[in-house]
C-alpha positions in Angstrom: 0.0 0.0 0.0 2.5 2.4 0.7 4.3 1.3 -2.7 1.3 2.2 -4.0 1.2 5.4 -2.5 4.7 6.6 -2.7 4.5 6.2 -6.8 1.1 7.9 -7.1 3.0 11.2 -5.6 6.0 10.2 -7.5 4.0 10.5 -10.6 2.4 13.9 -9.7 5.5 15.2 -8.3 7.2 14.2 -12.2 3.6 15.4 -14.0 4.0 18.8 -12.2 7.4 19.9 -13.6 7.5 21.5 -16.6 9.9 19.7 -19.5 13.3 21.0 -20.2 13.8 24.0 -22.5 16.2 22.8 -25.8 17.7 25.3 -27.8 18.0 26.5 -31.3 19.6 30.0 -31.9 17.8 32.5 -30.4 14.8 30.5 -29.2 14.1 28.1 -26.4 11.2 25.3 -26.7 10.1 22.4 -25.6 8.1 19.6 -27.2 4.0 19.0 -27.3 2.3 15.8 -27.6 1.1 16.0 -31.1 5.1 15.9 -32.4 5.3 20.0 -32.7 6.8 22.4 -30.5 6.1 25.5 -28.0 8.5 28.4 -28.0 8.9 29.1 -24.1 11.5 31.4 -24.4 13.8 34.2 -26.3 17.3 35.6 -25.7 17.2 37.7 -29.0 18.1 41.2 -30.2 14.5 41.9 -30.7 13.9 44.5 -33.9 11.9 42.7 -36.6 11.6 39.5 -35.0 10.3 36.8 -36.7 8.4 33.4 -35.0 10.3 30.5 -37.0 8.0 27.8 -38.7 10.6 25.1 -37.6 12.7 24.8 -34.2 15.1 22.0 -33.8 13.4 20.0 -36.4 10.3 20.2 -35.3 7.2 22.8 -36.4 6.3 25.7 -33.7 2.7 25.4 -32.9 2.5 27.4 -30.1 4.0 30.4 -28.6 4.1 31.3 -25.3 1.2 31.3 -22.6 0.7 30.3 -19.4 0.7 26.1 -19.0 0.2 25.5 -15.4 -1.3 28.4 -12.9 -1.3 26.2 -10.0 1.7 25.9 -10.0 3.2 28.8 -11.2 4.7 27.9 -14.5 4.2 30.6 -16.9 5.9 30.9 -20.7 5.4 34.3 -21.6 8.4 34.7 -23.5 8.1 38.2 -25.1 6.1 40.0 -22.3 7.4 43.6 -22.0 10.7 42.9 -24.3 10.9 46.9 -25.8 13.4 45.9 -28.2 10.8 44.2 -30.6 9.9 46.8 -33.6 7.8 44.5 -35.5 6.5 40.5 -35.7 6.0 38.3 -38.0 4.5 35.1 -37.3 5.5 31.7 -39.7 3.0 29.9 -41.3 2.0 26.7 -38.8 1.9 28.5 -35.6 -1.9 27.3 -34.5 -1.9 29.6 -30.7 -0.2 32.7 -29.5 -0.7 31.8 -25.6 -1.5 34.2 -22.8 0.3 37.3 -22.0 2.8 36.1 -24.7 3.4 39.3 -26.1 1.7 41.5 -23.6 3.6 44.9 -23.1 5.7 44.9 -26.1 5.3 48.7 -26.4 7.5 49.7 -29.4 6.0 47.2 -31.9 4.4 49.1 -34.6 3.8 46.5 -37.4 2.5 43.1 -36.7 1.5 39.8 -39.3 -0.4 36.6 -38.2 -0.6 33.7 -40.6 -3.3 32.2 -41.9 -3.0 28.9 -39.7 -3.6 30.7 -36.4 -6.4 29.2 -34.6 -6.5 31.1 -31.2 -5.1 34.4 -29.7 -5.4 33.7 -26.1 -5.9 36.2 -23.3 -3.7 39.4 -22.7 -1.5 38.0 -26.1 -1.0 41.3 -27.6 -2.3 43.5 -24.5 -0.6 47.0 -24.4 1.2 46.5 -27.2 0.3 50.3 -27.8 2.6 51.4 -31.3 0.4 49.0 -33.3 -1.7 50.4 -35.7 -2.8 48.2 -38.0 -4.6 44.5 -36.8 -6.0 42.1 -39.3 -7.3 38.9 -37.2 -6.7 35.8 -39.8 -9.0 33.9 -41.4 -8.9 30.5 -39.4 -8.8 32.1 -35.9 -11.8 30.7 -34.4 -11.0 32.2 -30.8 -9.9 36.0 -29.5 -9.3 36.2 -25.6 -10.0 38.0 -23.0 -7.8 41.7 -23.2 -6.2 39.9 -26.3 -5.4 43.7 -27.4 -6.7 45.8 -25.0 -4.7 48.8 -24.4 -3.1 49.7 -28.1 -3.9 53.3 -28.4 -2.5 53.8 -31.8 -4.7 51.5 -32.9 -6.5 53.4 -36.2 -7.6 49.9 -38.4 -9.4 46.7 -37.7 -10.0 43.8 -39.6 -11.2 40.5 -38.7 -11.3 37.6 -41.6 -12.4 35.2 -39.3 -15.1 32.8 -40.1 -17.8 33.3 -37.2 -14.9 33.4 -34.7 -15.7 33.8 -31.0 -14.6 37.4 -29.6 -14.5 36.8 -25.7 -15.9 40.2 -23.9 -14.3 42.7 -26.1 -10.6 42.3 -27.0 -10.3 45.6 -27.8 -10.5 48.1 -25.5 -9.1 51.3 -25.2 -8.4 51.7 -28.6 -9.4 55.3 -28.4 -8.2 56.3 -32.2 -9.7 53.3 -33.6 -11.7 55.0 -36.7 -11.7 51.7 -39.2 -13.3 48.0 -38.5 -14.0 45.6 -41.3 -15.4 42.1 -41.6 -16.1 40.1 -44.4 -20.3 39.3 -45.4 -21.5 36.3 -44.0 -18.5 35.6 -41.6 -20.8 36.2 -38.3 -19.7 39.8 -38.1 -21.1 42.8 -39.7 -20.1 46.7 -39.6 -23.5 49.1 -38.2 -22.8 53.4 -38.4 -18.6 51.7 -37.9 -19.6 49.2 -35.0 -18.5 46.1 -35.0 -22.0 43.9 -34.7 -22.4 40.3 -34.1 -25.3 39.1 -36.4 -26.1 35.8 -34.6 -27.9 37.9 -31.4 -27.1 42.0 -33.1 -24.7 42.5 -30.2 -22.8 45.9 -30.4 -19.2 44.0 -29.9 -17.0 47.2 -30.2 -17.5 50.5 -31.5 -15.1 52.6 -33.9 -13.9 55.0 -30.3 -11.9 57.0 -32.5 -15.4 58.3 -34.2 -17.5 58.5 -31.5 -19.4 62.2 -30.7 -20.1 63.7 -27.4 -23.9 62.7 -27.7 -24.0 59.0 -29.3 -27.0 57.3 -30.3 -26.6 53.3 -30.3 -28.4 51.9 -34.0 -31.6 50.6 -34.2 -30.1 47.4 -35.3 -28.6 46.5 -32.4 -30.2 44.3 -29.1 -27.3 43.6 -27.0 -23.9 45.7 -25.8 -21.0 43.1 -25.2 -19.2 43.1 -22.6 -16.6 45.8 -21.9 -18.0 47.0 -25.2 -17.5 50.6 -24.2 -15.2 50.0 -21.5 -12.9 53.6 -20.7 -14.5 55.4 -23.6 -13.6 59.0 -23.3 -14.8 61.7 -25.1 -18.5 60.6 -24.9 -20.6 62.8 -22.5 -24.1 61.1 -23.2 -25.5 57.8 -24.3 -28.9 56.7 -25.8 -30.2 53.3 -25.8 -33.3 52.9 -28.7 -35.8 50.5 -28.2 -34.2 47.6 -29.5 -31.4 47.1 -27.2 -33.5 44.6 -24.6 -29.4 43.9 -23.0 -26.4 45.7 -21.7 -23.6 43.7 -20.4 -20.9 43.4 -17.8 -18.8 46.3 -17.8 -20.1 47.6 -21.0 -20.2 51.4 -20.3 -18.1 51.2 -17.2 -15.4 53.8 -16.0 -16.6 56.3 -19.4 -14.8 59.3 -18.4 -16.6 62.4 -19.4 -20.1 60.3 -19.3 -22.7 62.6 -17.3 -25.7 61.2 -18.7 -27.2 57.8 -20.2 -30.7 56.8 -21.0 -32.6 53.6 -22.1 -35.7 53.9 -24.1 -38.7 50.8 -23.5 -37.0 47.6 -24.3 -34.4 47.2 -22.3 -34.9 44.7 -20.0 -31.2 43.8 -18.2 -28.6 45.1 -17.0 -25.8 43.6 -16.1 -22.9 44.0 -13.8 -20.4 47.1 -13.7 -22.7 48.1 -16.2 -22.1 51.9 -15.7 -19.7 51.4 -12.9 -17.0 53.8 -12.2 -18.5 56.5 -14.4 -17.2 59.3 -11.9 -19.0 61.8 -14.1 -22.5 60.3 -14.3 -25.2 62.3 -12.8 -28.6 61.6 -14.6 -29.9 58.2 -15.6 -32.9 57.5 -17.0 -34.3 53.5 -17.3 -37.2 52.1 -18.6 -40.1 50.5 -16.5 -39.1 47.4 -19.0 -35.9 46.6 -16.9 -36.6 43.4 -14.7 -33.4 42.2 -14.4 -30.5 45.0 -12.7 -27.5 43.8 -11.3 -26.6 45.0 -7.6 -23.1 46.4 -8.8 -24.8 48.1 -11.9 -24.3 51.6 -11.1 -21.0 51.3 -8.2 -18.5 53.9 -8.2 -20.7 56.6 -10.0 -21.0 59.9 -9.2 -22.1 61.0 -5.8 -24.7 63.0 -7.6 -26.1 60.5 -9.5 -29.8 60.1 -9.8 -32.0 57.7 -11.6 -35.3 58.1 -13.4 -36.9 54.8 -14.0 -40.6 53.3 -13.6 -38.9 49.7 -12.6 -39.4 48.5 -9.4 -35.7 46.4 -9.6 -34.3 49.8 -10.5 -36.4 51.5 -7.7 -35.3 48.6 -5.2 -31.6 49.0 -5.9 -31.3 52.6 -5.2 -33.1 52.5 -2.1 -30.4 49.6 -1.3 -27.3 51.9 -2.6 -29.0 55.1 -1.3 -28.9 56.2 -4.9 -31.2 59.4 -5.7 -34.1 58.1 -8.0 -37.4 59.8 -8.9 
């Protein structure tokens, strides 16, 4: 029994640390189960780097990312490295992983191939020279913060067949003034927002165009998540009728917001949803709202007051001490 025993935490003990690193050149990787490899770390110059197809032999798959959070092994290779001007990803690479270029602050010019799959969280996060973004055809996954936080930002393009966009990857990308997306590839562009067709959810707007009073379109039902996450520049908002949803986060911590109403039809509202707007002073919701989250209106303005014929609105200022009418 204690045989047993002692090899079960032998194997776990073995299981929990991470392979050795080989070499080749610049790069250091290690092998995956399929027969290709993950890039786990780089000892370059930087400048125009360029992701290598082949390592060793064998074809890079993957670059970067966290592997094991519990305990604590983390490949994320590029983070923060200010020496990288521009990247250009082989042909074969399937995953950039978390974080794995997060912070890489002076790249201006970046090219994905066209066998990327998945752009994990954080990947390009503050990577805030870049400019130009073209998501690839085959990616089929965008992560959470993927690119949040390039403020140069001006051009979007996703070529992505129905891909899944978790929350919005793109926040603060405050000069962002062009998004594209080929018809009939799950996305389409409404007055320069990008619009998800299978439920008309408002995904991300074009920040760099938005006026001090915005009207959302008619077309759209929901607002993602984090849609319009640290918009500045934006004083008041309008819902129409057909938005029945706003999301988590999704006008949270608007700087120069003071004002926001919903017409009838909206029905929730979700969490954060107009939390931390320090500026926000008069909201108006519709008696259609059944559904507000506790958190919806934290952090606002200490002279905030809501208009609404709700009762869950009603109930939830009483409980926050929030002025209503």
């Amino acid at each position: 029994m204690r045989k047993t025993i002692f090899l079960l935490l032998l194997a776990a003990l073995l299981a929990a640390i991470p392979a050795l690193a080989d070499t080749d050149g610049d790069f250091e990787y290690v092998l995956l189960d399929d027969g290709t490899c993950k890039i786990t770390g780089y000892t370059g110059p930087g400048g125009d780097l360029i992701i290598p197809s082949t390592l060793g032999g064998y074809p890079v798959s993957v670059v970067g990312g966290i592997i094991d959070i519990q305990n604590g092994v983390q490949y994320d290779v590029f983070e923060g490295n200010k020496r990288i001007t521009s990247l250009t990803v082989s042909e074969g690479v399937r995953t950039i992983g978390n974080y794995a270029f997060k912070d890489c602050s002076n790249m201006q010019a970046l090219s994905l191939p066209s066998s990327l799959e998945r752009i994990e969280a954080f990947a390009f996060a503050w990577c805030s020279a870049l400019t130009e973004i073209t998501i690839p055809g085959n990616v089929a996954f965008v992560g959470e913060s993927a690119f949040t936080g390039i403020f140069s930002l001006e051009s979007l393009t996703i070529e992505a067949d129905h891909p899944t966009l978790y929350q919005n990857p793109f926040t603060y990308a405050r000069k962002l003034t062009q998004i594209s997306a080929p018809a009939g590839r799950g996305y389409v562009i409404v007055d320069g927002a990008l619009v998800r067709e299978s439920d008309r959810c408002l995904v991300c707007p074009a920040y760099g165009l938005l006026p001090e009073a915005y009207t959302l379109p008619d077309e759209v039902e929901k607002v993602e998540e984090l849609a319009f996450f640290g918009c500045r520049g934006v004083k008041s908002v309008a819902l129409p009728g057909s938005v029945r949803e706003i999301g988590f986060g999704s006008f949270s911590s608007c700087e120069d917001l003071t004002a926001f109403t919903a017409e009838d039809g909206l029905e929730t509202v979700g969490a954060y949803a107009l939390g931390g707007c320090l500026l926000l002073e008069d909201v108006t919701l519709p008696g259609t709202v059944t559904v507000i989250d506790g958190t919806a209106l934290s952090g606002c303005s200490g002279n905030l007051r809501v208009s609404s014929a709700s009762q869950a609105v009603r109930d939830l200022c009483e409980a926050e001490g929030i002025a209503h009418d």
